[in-house]
C-alpha positions as CSV (number, residue, x, y, z in Angstrom):
1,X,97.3,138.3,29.4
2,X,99.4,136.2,26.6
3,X,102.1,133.9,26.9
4,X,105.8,136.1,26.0
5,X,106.4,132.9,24.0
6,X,103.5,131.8,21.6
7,X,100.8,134.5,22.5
8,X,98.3,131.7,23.7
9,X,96.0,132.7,26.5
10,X,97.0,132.5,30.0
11,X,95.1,130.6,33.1
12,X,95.7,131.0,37.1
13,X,96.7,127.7,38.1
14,X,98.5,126.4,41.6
15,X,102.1,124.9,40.9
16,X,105.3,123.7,43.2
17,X,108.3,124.6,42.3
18,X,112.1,124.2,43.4
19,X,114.0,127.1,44.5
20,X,117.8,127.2,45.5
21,X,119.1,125.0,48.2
22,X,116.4,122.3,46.7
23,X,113.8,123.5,48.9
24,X,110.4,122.7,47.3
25,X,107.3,125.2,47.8
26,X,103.9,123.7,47.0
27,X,100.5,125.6,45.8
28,X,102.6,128.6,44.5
29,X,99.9,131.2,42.2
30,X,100.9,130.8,38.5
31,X,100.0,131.2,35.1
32,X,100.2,127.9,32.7
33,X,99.8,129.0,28.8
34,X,96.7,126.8,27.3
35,X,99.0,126.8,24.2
36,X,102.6,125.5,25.3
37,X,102.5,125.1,28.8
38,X,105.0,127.3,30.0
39,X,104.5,128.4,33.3
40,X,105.0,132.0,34.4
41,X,104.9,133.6,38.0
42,X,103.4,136.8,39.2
43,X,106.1,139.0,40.4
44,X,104.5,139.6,43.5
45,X,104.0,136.3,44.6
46,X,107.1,135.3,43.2
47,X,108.9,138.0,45.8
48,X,107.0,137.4,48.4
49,X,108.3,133.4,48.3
50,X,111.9,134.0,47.9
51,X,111.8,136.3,51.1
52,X,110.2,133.6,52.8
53,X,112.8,131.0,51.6
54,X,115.3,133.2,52.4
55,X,113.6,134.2,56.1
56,X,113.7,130.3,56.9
57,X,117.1,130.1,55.6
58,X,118.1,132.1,58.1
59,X,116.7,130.5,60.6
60,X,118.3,127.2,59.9
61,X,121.5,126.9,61.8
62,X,124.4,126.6,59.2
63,X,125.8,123.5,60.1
64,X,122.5,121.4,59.4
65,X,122.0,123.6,56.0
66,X,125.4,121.9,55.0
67,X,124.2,118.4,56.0
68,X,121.2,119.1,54.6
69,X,123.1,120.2,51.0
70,X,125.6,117.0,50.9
71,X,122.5,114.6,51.6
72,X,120.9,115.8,49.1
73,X,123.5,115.9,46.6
């Protein structure tokens, strides 16, 4: 695989990264290009997190999300 931006070679790393909402996820599967650094997801993964962000979401009660929002704003 090549980085989209310079064509350097690609490397499986482990990453955190912010979603919405601020909510950090740590040890996400990545690619980091040896070349520029830029950082690209597999799509799978990369699914799989934002429907587990969004599962916990729900779970939150909407009233402490808000707090949660303002605090960190």
């Amino acid at each position: 695989m090549k980085c989209h931006k310079c064509r350097g070679s690609l490397e499986k790393t482990k990453t955190n990264k912010v979603f919405e909402d601020n909510i950090l996820v740590e040890n996400i599967s990545a690619y980091r290009c040896k070349g520029c650094g830029e950082l690209l997801f597999d799509e799978v993964s990369y699914n799989k997190t934002l429907k587990a962000i969004k599962s916990v979401k729900r779970k939150i009660p909407q009233k402490v999300l808000s707090k949660i929002k303002m605090v960190m704003a």
